[in-house]
Backbone as numpy.savetxt, mean C-alpha at the origin, in Angstrom:
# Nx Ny Nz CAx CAy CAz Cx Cy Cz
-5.65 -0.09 -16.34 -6.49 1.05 -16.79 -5.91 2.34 -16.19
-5.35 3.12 -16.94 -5.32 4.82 -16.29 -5.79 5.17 -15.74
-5.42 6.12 -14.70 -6.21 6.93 -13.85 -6.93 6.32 -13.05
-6.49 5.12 -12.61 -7.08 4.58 -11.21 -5.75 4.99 -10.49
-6.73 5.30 -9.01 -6.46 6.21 -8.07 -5.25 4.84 -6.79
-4.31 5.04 -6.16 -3.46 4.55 -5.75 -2.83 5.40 -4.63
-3.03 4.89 -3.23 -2.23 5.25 -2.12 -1.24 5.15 -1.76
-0.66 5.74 -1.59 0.81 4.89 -0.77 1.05 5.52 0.63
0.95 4.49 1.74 1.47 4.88 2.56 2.89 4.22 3.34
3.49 5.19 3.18 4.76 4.50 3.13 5.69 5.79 3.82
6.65 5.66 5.26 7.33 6.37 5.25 8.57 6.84 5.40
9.54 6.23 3.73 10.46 6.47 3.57 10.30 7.39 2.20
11.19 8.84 2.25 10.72 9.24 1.20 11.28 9.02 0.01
12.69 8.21 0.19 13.02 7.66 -1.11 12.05 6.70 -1.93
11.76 5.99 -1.22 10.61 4.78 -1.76 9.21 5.67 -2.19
8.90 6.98 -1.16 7.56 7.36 -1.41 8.11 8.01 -3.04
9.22 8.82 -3.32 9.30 9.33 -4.47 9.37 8.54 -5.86
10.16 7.42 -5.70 10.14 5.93 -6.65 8.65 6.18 -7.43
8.18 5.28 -6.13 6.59 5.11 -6.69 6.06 6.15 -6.74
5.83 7.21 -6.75 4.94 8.60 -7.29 5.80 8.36 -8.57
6.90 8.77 -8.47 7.69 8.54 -10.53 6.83 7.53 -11.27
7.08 6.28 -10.75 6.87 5.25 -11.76 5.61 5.32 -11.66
4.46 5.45 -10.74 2.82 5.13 -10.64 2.43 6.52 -11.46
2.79 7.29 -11.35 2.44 8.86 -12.32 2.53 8.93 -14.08
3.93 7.83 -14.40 4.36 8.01 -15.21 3.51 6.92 -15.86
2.95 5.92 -15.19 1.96 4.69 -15.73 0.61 5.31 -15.82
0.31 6.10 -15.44 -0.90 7.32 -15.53 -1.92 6.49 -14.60
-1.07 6.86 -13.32 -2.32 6.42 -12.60 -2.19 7.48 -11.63
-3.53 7.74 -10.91 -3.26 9.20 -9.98 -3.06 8.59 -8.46
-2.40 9.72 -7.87 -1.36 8.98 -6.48 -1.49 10.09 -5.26
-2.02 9.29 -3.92 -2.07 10.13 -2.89 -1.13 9.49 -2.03
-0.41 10.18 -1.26 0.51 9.52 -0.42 0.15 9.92 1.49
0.86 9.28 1.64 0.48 9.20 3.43 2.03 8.42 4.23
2.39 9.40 5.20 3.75 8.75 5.82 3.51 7.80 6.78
2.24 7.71 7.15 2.12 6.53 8.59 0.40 6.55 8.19
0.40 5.32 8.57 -1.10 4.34 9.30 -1.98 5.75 9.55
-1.65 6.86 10.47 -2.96 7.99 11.00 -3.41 8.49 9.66
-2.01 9.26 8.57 -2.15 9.87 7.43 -3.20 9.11 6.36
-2.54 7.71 6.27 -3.17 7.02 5.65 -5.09 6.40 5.75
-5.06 7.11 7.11 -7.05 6.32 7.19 -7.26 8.11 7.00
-7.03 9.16 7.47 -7.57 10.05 7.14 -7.41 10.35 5.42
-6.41 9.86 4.83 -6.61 10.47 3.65 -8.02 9.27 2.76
-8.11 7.97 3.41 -9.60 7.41 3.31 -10.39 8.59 3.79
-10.60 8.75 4.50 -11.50 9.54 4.49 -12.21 10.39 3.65
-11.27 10.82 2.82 -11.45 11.73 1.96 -12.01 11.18 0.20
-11.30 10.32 -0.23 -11.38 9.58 -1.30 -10.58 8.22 -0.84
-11.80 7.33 -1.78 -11.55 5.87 -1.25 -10.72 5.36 -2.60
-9.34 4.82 -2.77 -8.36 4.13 -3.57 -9.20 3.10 -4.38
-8.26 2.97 -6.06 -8.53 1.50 -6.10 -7.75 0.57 -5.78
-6.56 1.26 -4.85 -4.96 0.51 -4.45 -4.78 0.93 -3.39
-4.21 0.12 -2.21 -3.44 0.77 -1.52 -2.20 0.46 -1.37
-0.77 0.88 -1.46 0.63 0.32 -1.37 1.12 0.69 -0.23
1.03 -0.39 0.79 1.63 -0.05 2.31 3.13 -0.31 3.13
3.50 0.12 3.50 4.89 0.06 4.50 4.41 -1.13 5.71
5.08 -1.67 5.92 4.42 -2.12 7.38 5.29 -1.52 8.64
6.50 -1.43 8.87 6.81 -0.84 9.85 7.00 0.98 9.66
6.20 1.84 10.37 5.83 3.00 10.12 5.68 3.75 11.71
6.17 5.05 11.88 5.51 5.94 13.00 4.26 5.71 13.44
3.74 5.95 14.49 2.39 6.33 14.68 1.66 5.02 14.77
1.13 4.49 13.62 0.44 3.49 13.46 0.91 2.83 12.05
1.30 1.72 12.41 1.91 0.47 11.46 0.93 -0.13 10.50
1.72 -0.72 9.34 1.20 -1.09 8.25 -0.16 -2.28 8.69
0.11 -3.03 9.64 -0.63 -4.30 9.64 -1.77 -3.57 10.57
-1.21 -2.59 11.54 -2.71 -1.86 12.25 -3.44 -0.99 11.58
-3.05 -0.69 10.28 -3.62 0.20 8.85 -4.37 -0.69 8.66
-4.11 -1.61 8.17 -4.99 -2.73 7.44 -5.70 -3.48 7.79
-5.69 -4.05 9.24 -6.78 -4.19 10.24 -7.81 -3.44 10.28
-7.68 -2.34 10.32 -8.97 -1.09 10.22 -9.38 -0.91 8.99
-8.55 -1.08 7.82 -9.28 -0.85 6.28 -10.43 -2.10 6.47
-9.90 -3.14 7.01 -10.53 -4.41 6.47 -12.10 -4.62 7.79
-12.28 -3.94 8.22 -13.11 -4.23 9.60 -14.01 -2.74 9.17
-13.72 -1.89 8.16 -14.77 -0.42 7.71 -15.48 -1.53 6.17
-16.49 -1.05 6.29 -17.36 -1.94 5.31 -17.02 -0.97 4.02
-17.03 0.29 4.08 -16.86 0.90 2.73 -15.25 0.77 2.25
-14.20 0.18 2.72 -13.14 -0.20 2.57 -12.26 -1.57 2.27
-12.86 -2.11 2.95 -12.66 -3.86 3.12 -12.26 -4.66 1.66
-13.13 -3.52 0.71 -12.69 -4.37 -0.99 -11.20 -3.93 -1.56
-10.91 -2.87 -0.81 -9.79 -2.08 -1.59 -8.81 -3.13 -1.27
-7.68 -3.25 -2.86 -6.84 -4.45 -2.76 -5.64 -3.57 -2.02
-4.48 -4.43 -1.11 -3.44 -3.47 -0.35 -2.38 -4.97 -0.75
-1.40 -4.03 -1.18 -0.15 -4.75 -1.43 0.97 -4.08 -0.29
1.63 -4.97 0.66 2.26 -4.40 1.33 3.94 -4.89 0.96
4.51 -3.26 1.05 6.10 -3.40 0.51 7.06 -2.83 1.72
7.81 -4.01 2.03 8.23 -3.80 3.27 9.65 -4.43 3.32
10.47 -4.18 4.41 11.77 -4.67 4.72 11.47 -5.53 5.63
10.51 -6.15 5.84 10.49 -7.50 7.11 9.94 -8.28 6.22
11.01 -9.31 5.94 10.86 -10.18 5.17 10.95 -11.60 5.78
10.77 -12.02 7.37 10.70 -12.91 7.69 9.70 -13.82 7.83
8.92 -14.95 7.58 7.83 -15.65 6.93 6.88 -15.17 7.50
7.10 -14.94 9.08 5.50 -14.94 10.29 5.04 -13.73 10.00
6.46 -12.15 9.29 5.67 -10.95 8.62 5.12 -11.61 7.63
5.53 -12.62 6.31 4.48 -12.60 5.55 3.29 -12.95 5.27
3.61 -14.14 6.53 2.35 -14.79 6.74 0.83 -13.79 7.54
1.34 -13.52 8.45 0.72 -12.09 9.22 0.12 -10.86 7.94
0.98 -10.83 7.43 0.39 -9.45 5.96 -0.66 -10.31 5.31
-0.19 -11.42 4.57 -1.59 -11.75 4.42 -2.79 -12.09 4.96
-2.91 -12.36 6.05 -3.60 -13.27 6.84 -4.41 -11.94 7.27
-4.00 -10.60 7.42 -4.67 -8.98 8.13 -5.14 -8.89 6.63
-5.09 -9.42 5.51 -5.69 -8.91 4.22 -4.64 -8.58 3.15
-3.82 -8.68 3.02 -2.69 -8.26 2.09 -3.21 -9.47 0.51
-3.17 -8.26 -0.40 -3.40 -9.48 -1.65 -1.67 -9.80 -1.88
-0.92 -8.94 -1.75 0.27 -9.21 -2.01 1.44 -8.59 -1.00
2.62 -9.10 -1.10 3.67 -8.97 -0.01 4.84 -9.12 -1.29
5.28 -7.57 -1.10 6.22 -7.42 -1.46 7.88 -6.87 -0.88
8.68 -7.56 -1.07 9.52 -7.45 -0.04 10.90 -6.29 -0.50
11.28 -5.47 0.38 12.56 -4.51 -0.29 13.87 -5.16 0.26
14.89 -4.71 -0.76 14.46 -4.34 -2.48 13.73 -4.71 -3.10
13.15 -3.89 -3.49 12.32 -5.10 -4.73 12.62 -4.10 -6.06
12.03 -5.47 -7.41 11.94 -4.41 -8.35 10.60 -4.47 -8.67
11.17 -3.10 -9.39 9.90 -2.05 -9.67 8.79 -3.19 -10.69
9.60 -3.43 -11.85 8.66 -4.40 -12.68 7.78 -5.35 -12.03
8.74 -6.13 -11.27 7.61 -7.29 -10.49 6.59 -6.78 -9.88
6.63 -5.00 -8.57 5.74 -4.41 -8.21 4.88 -3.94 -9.14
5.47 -3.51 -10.91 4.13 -2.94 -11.36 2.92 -4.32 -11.87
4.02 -5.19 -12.18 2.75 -6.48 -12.44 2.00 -6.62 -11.39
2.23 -6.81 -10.28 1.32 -6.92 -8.77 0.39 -5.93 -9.29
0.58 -4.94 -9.15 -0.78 -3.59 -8.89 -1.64 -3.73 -10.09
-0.92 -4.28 -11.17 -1.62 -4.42 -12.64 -2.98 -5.24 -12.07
-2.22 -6.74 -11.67 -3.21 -7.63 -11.58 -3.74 -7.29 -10.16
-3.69 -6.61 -9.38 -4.36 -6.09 -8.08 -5.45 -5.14 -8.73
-5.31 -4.74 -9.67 -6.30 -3.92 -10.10 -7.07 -4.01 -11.04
């Protein structure tokens, strides 16, 4: 559905620009955040129907992002797909296990990520 709303916190800005292209161009609207702090304050503000997370990040990391989405009661439903370069099992097992509906690993492609968010959403 268009115009559902989609986070990304993620902070590489090649990857953050990717997905603003392709999530914009699928008409969905997009707030971004470079680390875990950016990312709960921009909750703050408006609550996602997505969130697309980094796990290793400045400040505060993808899996300590998502620990706190999932432990705030007005948050806890929002689906979080995390896209990351730690692709070793105990990260994937760990991403899901903190709440991750999906674990996506870089490189990745874009297609397989837009089916994820399709059916995440």
């Amino acid at each position: 559905m268009a115009g559902e709303h989609i986070l990304i916190v993620e902070d590489d800005p090649a990857v953050q620009t990717l997905l603003v292209k392709a999530l914009t161009a699928k008409g969905y609207r997009v707030t971004q955040a470079t680390d875990g702090v950016q990312g709960l304050t921009a909750l703050d503000n408006e609550q996602p129907d997505l969130i697309i997370c980094d796990v290793m990040m400045p400040r505060l990391d993808g899996m300590t992002f998502v620990k706190a989405l999932k432990r705030n009661d007005g948050t806890r439903s929002v689906p979080v797909i995390f896209l990351t370069a730690k692709n070793d099992p105990r990260s994937v097992v760990e991403g899901i296990n903190v709440g991750a509906k999906y674990y996506v690993t870089k490189p990745f492609a874009l297609d397989e990520l837009l089916s994820k968010i399709h059916k995440a959403l």
